[in-house]
Structure formats: structure tokens, C-alpha cells
VEXVEXVEX-782219 format. One record per residue (C-alpha): residue in three letters; x, y, z. Coordinates in steps of 0.05 Angstrom, whole numbers. Each point is the difference from the previous one (the first is absolute). Layout:
+-----+--------+--------+--------+
! res !      u !      v !      w !
+-----+--------+--------+--------+
! ALA !      X !      Y !      Z !
...
+-----+--------+--------+--------+
% end
This chain:
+-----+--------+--------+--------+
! res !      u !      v !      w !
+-----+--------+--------+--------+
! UNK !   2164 !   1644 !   2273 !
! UNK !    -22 !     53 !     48 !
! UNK !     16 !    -22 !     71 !
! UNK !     55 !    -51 !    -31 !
! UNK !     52 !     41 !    -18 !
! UNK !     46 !     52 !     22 !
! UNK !     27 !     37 !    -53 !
! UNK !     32 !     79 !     -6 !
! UNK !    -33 !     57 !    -41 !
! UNK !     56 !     47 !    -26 !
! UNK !    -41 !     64 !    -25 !
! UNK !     44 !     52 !    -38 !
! UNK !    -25 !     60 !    -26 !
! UNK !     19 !     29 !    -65 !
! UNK !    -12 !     79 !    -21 !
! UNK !      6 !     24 !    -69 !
! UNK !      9 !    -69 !    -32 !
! UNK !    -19 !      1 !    -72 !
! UNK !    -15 !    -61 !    -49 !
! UNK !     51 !    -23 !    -41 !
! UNK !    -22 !    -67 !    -33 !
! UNK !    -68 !    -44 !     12 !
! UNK !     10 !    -57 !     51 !
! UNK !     24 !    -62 !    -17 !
! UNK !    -21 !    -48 !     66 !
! UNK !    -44 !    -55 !    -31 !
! UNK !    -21 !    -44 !     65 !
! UNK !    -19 !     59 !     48 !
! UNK !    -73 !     19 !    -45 !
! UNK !    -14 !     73 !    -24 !
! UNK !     41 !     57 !     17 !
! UNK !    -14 !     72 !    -10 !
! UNK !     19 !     73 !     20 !
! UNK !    -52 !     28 !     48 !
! UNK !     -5 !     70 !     30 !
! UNK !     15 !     -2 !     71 !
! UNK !    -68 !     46 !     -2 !
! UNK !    -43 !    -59 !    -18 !
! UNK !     31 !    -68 !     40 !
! UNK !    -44 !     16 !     62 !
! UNK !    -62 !    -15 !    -47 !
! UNK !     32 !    -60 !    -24 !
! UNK !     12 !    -22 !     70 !
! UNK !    -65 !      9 !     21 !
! UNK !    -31 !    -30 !    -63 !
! UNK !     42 !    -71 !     12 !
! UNK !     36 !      9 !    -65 !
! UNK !     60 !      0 !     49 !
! UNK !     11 !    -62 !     30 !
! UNK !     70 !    -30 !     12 !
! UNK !     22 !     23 !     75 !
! UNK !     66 !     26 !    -34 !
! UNK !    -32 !     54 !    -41 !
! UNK !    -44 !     15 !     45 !
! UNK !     52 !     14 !     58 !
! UNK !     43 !     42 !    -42 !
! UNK !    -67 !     38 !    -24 !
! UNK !    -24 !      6 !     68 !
! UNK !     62 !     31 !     33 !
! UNK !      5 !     42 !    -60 !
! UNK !    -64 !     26 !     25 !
! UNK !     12 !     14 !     67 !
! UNK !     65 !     40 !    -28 !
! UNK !    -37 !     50 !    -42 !
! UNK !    -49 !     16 !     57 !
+-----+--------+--------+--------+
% end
């Protein structure tokens, strides 16, 4: 829908946020708990590929610069 759609990205940032149960979303695929150390290779591999995650991961990049 790129170019058809006009929609906000909210990106919050959590520090110190621990696991407390596995997920439990069924219809949004495979979720997992990622260092923020590695998501730049992800990025740059493609295995990131819905412009939500990838804005929220971007700006977090730009942040820790």
C-alpha cells in the first residue's frame, strides 16, 4: 500500500523491560526478543520488512549514535 496510505508510526522505547510470559498474538507471524546489538544485520539482511518495525528500529538507531 505504499504511496496509498497515510498512516502514523508511534515508536516508544522501553529500557530494562524483562520477559514475563511468551506472546500470545496468533495473526501477526513469529515474534521474538532480539538484542538491539543485532537488528541492524537483520535490517540489512531483509529479514525486516514491515515499514512499522522498521521505523521504530531505524530511529532507534539514529538514537544510540
Amino acid at each position: 500500500m505504499i504511496g496509498m496510505v497515510s498512516s502514523p508510526h508511534h515508536v516508544f522505547l522501553a529500557r530494562g523491560a524483562r520477559r514475563t510470559t511468551e506472546p500470545t498474538e496468533v495473526d501477526e507471524g513469529r515474534f521474538a526478543w532480539v538484542p538491539v546489538s543485532e537488528t541492524q544485520a537483520l535490517i540489512t539482511e531483509g529479514r525486516v520488512r514491515n515499514s512499522g518495525s522498521l521505523v521504530g528500529l531505524l530511529a532507534l538507531s539514529l538514537k544510540l549514535r
